[in-house]
N, C-alpha and C positions, 0 to 999 in steps of 0.2 A: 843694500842692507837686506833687500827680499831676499838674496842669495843665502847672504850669514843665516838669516831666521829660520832658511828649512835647513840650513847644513846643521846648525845646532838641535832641530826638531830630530831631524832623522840618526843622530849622533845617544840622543835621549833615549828616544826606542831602545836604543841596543846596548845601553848603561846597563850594568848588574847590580854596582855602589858607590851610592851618591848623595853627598852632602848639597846644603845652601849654605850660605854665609852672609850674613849682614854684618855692618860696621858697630863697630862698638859705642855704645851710647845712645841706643836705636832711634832712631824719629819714624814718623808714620812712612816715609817714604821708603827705607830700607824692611820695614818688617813689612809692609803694604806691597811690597813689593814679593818676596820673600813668602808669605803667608798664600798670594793666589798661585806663584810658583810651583806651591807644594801640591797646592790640590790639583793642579795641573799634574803633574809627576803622580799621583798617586789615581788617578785616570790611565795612565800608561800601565798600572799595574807594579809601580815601584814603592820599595819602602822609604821611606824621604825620614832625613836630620838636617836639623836647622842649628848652626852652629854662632855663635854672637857671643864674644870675648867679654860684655858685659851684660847684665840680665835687663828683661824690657820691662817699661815700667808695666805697673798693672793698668794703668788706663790702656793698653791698647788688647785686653783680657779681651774685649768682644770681637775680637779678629777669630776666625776660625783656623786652627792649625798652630795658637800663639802656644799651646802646651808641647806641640816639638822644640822649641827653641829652648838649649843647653852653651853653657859655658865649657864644658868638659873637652881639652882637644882628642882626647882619645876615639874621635867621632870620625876621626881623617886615617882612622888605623886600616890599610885595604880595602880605598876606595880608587875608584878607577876615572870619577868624574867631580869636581870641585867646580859648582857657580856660585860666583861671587856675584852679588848684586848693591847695586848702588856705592863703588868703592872705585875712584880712580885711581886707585895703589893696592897692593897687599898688604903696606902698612898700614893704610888707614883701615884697611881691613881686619888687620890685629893678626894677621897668620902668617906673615913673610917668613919667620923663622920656622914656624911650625912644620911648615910645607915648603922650604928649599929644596931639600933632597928628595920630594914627593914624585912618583913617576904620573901622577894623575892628571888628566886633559882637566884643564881650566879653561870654563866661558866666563865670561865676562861682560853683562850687561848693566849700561851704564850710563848716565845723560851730562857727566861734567866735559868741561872743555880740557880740562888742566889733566883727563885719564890716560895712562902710560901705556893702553892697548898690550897685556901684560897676560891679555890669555893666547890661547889658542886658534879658541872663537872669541871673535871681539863683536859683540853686537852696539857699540857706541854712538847713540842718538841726540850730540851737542843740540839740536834744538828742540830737542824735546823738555818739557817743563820739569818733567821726574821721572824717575827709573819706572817708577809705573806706569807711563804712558809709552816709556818702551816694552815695555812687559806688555801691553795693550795691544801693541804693533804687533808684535811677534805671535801674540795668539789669534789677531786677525790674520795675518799672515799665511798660519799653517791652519787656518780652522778649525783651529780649539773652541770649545764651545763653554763661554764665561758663564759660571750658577752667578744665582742672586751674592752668594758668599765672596766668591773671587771678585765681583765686581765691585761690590765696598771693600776688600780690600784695596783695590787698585785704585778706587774715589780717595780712599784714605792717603795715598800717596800724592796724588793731584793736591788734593785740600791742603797737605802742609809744606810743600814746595812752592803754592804760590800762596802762600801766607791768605788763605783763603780766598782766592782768587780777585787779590788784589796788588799782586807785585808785579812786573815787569816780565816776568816766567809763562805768566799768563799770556794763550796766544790762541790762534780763530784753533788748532789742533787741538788742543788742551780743551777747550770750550767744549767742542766736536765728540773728542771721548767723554770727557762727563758726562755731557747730554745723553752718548749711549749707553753709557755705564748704571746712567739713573732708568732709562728704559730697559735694562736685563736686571733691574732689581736692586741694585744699590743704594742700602739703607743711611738717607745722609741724615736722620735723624739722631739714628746711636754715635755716628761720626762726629757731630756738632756737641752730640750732649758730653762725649767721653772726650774729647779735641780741643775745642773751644769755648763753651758754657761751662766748664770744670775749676774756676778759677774760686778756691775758699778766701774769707776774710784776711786770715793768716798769711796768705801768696800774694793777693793783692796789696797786702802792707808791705811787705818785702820788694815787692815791685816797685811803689812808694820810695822808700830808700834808697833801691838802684838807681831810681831818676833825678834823687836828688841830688845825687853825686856828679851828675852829667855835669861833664868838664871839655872847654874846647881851650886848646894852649895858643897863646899871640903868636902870629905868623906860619898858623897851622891850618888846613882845611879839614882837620878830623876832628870831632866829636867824642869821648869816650867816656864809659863808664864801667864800673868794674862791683863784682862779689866776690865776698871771702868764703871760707870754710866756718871761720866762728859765725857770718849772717845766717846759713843754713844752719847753723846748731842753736844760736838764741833764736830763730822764728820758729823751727821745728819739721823745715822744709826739706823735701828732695831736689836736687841737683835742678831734674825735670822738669819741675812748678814752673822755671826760669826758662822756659824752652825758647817761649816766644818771645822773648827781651830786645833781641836781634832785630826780629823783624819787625816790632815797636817803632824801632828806634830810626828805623827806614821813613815814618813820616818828619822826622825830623828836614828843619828848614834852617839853614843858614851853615850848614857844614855841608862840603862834596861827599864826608867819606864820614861811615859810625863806626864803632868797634864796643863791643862787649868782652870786658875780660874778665874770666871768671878763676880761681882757684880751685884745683883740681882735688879728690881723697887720697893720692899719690904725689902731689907735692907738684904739678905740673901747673903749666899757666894754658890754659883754653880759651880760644879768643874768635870771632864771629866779624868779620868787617860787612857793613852794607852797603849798597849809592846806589841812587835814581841817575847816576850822571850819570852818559851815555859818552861822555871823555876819559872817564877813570876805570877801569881796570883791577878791580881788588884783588882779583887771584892772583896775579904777577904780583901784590902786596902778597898776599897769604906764601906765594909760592916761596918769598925769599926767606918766609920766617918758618920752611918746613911743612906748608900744607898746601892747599889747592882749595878750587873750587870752582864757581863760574863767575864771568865778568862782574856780574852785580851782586853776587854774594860769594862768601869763601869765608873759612875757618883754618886754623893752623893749632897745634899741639906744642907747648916748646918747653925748656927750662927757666929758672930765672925768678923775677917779683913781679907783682905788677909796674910798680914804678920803672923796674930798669926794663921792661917791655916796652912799654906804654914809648919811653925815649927811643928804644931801638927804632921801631916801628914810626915814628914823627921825624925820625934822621932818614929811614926810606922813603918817607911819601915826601919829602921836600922835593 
């Protein structure tokens, strides 16, 4: 992996035009990741676009570099280098179509298990907790030298991959970068305040709701609960508010397996499975219904209702 880090460092150098990419529906880890990228890149002396098929929320406004990030593909018109961050497909990346016919070197740096190595340069670090703790490697690697700025962004990646350093992602490496991230300056104050302490009365009642729904069916080891599109219009919430619902639902005791299924603004069904079980496998779940992800978490995109998911998915985990 030291190899891939300087082949893509010294590959950077001598880029003329160059996007990033995060996935659509940003979490801290792809724009956290995405965000110290840039300032890396604009250190080499490059103009840098941040390119993300959906817009970020404003909680992550205190990231430095969050004002490059556009929905517009005319961002990929006569570029020469495309990295994609945090996306073990182009799908899930939201630009497969965009860039078929594109002649542009694709990096690809990435921590799922389930990623299709679909660049060029594949920097894919399965045991790492988050893209930014590959992003971490790579700039200790080539001796980039992290500001206080880049380093909370990369904390910001850490912080919501392991569900605040309390899932199973968590590991002595993860710790290890923190630890130095917080000693080159990384603000875990603004991280906490805009991350985690951000929860209004409004989000928490709606939170309230999703839990009361929690449903586990006889002869099942999953758990699930699910949001509509009319919940976010009668609370008054964004999609967002519900980030961490998933990973809630991970303390749960008496199911192997959780699932959060949410309704999409486009008519899709979006779904989140969790386990602490160290026998189950959620991404080969995720992977049959269309998505990926890692053994103890994954998400998948698909068509359909919730009910007739909810059954699909309870006829594969039998």
């Amino acid at each position: 992996m030291r190899q891939t880090a300087q082949q893509i460092h010294n590959h950077l150098k001598t880029a003329t035009k160059l996007a990033l990419v995060s996935h659509p529906n940003p979490d801290g880890d792809t724009l956290g990741a995405a965000m110290a990228f840039a300032e890396y890149l604009q250190t080499l002396g490059k103009e840098v676009k941040i390119f993300c098929l959906t817009p970020a929320s404003e909680k992550f406004n205190f990231l430095k570099n969050i004002h490059l990030v556009g929905c517009d593909p005319i961002v990929f018109a006569g570029l020469d280098t495309i990295t994609v961050l945090d996306c073990g497909d182009l799908r899930y990346a939201g630009i497969a179509e965009t860039i078929k016919d594109h002649a542009a070197t694709i990096i690809n740096i990435d921590h799922h298990a389930t990623n299709e190595k679909y660049g060029h340069f594949n920097m894919v670090m399965m045991g790492a907790a988050s893209t930014t703790e590959v992003v971490y490697n790579f700039f200790k690697t080539n001796n980039v030298h992290i500001t206080p700025s880049m380093a909370t962004a990369l904390l910001t990646g850490l912080i919501t991959d392991t569900d605040n350093f309390s899932n199973s992602a968590t590991s002595h490496t993860s710790l290890i970068a923190s630890s130095e991230l917080l000693r080159l300056g990384a603000n875990w104050t603004v991280i906490h305040h805009s991350l985690v302490q951000n929860k209004s009365i409004a989000i928490l009642k709606l939170w309230g709701l999703i839990l009361s729904r929690l449903t586990k069916k006889e002869n099942s080891d999953m758990a699930y609960t699910y949001l509509t599109i009319k919940d976010l219009t009668e609370y008054g919430i964004n999609d967002d508010d519900v980030e961490g619902v998933s990973n809630f639902l991970n303390k749960l005791d008496g199911a192997k397996i959780s699932l959060f299924i949410k309704e999409t603004a486009d008519g899709k069904i979006k779904g989140s499975f969790r386990t602490t079980n160290d026998d189950v496998d959620v991404s080969a779940l995720a992977k049959q219904m269309g998505g990926g992800g890692h053994k103890k978490a994954a998400g998948f995109t698909t068509d359909g209702t919730i009910e007739n998911v909810v059954d699909r998915i309870i006829d594969l985990s039998k």
